[in-house]
C-alpha positions as CSV (number, residue, x, y, z in Angstrom):
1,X,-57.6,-127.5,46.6
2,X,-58.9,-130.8,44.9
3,X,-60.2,-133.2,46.6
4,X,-58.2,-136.3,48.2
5,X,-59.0,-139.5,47.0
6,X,-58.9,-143.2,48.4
7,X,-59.7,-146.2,47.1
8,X,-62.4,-149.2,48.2
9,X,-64.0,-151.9,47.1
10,X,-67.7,-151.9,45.7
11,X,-70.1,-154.3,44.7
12,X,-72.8,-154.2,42.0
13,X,-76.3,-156.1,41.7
14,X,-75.2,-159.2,39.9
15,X,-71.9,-159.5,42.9
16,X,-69.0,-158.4,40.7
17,X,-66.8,-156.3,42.2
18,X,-64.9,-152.9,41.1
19,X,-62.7,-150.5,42.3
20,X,-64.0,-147.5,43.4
21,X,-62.2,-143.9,43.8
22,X,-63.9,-142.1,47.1
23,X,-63.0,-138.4,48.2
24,X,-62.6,-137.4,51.5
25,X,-65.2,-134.8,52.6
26,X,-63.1,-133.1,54.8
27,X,-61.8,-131.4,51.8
28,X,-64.9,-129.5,50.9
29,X,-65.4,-128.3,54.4
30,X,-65.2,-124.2,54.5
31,X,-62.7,-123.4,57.5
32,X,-62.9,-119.7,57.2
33,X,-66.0,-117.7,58.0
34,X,-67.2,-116.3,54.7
35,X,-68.0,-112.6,55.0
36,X,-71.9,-112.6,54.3
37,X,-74.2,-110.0,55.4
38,X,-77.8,-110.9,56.5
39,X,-80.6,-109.1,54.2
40,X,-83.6,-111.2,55.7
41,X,-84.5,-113.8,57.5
42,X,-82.9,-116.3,55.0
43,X,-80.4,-117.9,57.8
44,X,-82.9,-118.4,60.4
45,X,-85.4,-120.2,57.4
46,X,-82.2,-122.1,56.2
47,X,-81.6,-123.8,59.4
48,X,-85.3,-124.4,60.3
49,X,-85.3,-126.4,56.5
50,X,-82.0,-128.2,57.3
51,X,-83.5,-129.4,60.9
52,X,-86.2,-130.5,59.2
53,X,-84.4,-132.1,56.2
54,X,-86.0,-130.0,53.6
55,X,-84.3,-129.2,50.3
56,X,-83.4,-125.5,49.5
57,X,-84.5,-123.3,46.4
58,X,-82.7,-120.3,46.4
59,X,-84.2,-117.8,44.0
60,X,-82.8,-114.3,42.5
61,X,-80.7,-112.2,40.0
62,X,-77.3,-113.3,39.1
63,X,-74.7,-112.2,41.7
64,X,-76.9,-111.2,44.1
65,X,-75.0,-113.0,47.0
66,X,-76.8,-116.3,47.0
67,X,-73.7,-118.2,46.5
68,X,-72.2,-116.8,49.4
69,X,-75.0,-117.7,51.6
70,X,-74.9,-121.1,50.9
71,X,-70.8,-121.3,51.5
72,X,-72.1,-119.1,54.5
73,X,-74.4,-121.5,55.8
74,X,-72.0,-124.3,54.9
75,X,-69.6,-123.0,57.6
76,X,-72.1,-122.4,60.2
77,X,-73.0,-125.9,59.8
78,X,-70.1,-127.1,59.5
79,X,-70.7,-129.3,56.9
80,X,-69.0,-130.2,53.5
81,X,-70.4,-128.4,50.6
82,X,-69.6,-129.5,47.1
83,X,-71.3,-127.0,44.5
84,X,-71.9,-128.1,40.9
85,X,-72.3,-125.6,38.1
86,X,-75.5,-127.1,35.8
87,X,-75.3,-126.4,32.1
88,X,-76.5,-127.5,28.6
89,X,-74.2,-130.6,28.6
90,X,-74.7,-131.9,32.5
91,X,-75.7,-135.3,32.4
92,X,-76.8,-138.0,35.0
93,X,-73.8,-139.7,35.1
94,X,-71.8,-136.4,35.8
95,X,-74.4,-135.8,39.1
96,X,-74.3,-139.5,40.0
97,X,-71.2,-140.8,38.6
98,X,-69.6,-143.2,36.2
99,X,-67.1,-146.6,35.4
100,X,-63.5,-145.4,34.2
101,X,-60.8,-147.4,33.1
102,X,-57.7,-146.8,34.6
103,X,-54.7,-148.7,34.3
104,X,-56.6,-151.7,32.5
105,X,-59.0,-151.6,35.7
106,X,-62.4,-150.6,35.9
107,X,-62.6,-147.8,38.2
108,X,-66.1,-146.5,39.4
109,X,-65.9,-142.5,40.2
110,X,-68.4,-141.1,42.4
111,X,-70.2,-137.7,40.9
112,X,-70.4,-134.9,43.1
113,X,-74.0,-135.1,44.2
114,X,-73.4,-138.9,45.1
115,X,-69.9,-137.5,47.2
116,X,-72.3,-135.3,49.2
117,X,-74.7,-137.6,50.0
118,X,-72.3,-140.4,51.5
119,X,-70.2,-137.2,53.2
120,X,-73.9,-136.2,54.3
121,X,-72.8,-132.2,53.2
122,X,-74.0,-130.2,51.2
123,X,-74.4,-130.7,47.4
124,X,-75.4,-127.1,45.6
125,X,-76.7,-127.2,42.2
126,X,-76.2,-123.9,40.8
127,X,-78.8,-122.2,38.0
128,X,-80.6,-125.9,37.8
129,X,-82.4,-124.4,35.3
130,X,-79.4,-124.5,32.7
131,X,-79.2,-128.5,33.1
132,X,-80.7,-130.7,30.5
133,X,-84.3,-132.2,32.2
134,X,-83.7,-135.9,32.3
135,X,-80.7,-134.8,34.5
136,X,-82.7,-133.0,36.9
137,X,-85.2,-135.9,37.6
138,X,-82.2,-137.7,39.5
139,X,-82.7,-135.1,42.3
140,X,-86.5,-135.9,42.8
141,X,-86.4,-138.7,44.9
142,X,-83.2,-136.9,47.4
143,X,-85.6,-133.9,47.6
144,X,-88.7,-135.5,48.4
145,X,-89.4,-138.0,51.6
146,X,-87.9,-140.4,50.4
147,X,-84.2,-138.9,50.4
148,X,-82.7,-141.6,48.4
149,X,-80.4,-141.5,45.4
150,X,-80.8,-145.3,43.1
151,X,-77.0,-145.7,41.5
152,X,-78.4,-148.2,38.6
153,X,-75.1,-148.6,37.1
154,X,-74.0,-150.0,40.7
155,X,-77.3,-151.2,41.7
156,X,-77.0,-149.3,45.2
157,X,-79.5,-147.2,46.9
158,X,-78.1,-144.8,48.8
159,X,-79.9,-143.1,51.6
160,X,-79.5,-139.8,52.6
161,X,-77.8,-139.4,56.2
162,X,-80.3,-136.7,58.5
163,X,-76.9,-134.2,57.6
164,X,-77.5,-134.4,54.3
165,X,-78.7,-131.1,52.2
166,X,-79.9,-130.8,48.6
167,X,-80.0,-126.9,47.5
168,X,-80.4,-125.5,44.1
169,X,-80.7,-122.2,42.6
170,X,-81.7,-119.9,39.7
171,X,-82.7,-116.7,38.2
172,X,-86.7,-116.0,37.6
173,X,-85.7,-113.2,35.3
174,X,-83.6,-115.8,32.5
175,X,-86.4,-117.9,32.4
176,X,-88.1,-118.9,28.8
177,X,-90.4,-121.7,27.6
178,X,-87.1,-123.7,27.2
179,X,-85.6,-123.0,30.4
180,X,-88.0,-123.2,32.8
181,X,-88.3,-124.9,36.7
182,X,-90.8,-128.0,36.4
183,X,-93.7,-127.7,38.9
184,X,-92.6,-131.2,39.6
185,X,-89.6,-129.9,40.8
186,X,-90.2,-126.5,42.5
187,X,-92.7,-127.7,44.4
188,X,-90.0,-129.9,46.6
189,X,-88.1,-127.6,47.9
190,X,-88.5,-124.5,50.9
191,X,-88.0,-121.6,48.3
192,X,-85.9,-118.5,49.8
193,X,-85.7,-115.2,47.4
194,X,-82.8,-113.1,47.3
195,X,-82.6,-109.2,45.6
196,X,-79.8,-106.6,45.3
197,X,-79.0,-105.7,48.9
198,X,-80.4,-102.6,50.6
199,X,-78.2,-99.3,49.4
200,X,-77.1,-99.3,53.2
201,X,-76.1,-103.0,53.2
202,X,-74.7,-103.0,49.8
203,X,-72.8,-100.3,50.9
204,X,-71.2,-102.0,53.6
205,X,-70.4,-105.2,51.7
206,X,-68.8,-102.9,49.3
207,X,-66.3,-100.9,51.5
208,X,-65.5,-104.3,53.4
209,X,-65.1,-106.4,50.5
210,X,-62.9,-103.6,48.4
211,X,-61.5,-101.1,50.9
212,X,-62.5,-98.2,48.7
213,X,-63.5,-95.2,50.6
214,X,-67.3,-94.1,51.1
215,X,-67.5,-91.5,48.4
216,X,-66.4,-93.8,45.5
217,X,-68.3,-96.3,47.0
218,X,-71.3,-94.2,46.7
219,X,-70.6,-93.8,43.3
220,X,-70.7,-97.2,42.3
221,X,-73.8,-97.5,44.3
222,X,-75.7,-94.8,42.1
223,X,-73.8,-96.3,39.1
224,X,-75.6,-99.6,39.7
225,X,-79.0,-97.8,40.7
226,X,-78.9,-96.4,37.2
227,X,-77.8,-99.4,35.4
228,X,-80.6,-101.8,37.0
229,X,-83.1,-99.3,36.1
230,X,-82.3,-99.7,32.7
231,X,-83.3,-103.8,33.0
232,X,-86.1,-104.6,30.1
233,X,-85.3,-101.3,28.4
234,X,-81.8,-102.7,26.7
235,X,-80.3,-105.0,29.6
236,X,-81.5,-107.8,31.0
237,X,-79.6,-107.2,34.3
238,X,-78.5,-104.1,35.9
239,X,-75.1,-104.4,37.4
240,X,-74.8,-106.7,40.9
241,X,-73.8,-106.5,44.0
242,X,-71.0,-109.1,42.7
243,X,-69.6,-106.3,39.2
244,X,-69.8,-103.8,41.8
245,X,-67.1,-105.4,44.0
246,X,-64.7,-106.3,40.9
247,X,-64.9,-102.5,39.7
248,X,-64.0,-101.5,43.5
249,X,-61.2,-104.2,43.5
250,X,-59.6,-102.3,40.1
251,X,-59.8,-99.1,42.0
252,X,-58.1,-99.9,44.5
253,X,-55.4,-101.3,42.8
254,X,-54.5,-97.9,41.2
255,X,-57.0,-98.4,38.2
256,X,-59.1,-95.2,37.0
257,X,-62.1,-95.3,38.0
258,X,-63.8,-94.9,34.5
259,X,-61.5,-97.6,33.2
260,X,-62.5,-100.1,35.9
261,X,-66.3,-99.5,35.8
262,X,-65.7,-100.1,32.2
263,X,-64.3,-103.3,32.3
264,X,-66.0,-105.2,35.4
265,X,-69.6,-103.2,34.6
266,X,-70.3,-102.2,31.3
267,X,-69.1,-104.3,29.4
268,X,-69.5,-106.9,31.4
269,X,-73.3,-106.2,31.1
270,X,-73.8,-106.5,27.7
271,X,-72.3,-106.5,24.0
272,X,-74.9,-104.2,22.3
273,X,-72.3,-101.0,21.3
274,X,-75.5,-98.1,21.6
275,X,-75.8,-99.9,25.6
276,X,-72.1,-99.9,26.5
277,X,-71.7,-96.2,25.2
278,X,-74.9,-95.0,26.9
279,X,-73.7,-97.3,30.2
280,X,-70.1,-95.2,30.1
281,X,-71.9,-91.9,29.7
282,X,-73.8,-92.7,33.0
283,X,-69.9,-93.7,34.2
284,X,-68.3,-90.4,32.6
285,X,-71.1,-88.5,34.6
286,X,-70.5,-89.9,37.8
287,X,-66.4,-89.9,38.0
């Protein structure tokens, strides 16, 4: 659903005023319980960090649930959450936000960090690591003591409301030289770690989120084990908890099992032709 807007009135450091477009946060709230599956003692350290009006670092492999957990945690808190994807391009101004001209007026647009601080939710930068540095600096002083967020181009200082939460996340195993978490910035944040769940739990999240039966689902299971044993020798991921669910999801719509696994897991996992025919061997030996 996107977000509702409104309209207001804002005023700048040298008193000229501008139209601003504002969203209503009742938009990003999560009215339906996520399905989410404990694996630690990441909700009970969550909370204890929100109380205390830490910011979150939520470490682990790509689709390993830790989105989830944050839209999890969202609706037990009841509080907006508005996630950004960070890439290569992601400046400041698409955080914080930025003038417009619409109509022949000059419109200012709130970003979506700045939305989550004045709806004092959630804002969740996902795989920080992928934004461009100077962009990530803008967090610093929302995920320190401080928790306030300068607007130069408005000349505002917003402070954060006790509701608001700053979370980010990544994955230790695509880090380089290039793409690497600052000390500067790690050390702000409460760091949680997440993994592939337990085969038990995995097994479970499986069958609830697919409807496939225990035998296939125990398939898949040893499917992954085998693919995520092959990480550093040809992949650098085995297959997740999340490729695991879209190959159930094709079998039970009527897909053949080979033909799914193909599709959502091997060659979702790589492009190298040797890995994807040695990945549907593993597949042709298990269905």
């Amino acid at each position: 659903m996107s977000p509702t807007t409104g309209v207001c009135r804002v005023e700048n450091a040298a008193n000229s005023t501008h139209t601003a477009l504002i969203h209503d946060p009742s938009t990003y709230v999560i009215e339906k319980e996520p399905y989410y599956v404990p694996v630690g003692n990441e909700i009970t350290l969550f909370e204890a960090a929100y109380a205390n009006h830490l910011p979150l670092l939520l470490k682990g492999p790509t689709g390993c649930g830790k989105t989830r957990f944050m839209e999890y945690m969202a609706w037990r808190l009841q509080r907006p959450m508005i996630t950004v994807s960070c890439h290569d391009d992601l400046t400041t101004s698409d955080l914080v936000g930025r003038y417009l001209v619409k109509q022949g007026e000059t419109v200012w647009v709130d970003g979506p960090l700045t939305r989550a601080v004045r709806a004092g939710g959630i804002c969740y930068l996902d795989e920080i690591v992928e934004a461009r540095k100077d962009t990530m600096v803008v967090i610093h002083p929302l995920a320190d003591d401080r928790r306030i967020m300068p607007i130069d181009k408005l000349g505002q200082l917003l402070e954060a409301p006790d509701s608001f939460c700053l979370a980010i996340s990544y994955n230790p195993g695509y880090q380089s030289v290039l793409k690497e978490l600052k000390q500067s910035t790690r050390q702000r944040f409460v760091a949680i770690e997440f993994d592939y769940p337990k085969p038990s739990l995995e097994r479970e999240i499986i069958i609830h989120e697919t409807g496939l039966d225990a035998a296939v689902t125990d398939k898949l299971l040893k499917l992954a084990e085998m693919t995520r044993n092959l990480k550093g020798n040809g992949l650098e991921e085995g297959a997740s908890t999340r490729l695991l669910v879209h190959a159930g999801k094709l079998i039970s719509k009527g897909i053949e099992p080979r033909v799914a696994c193909q599709g959502a897991i091997a060659l979702a996992l790589t492009d190298d032709g040797d890995m994807i025919a040695a990945i549907n061997e593993l597949i042709g030996a298990l269905f």
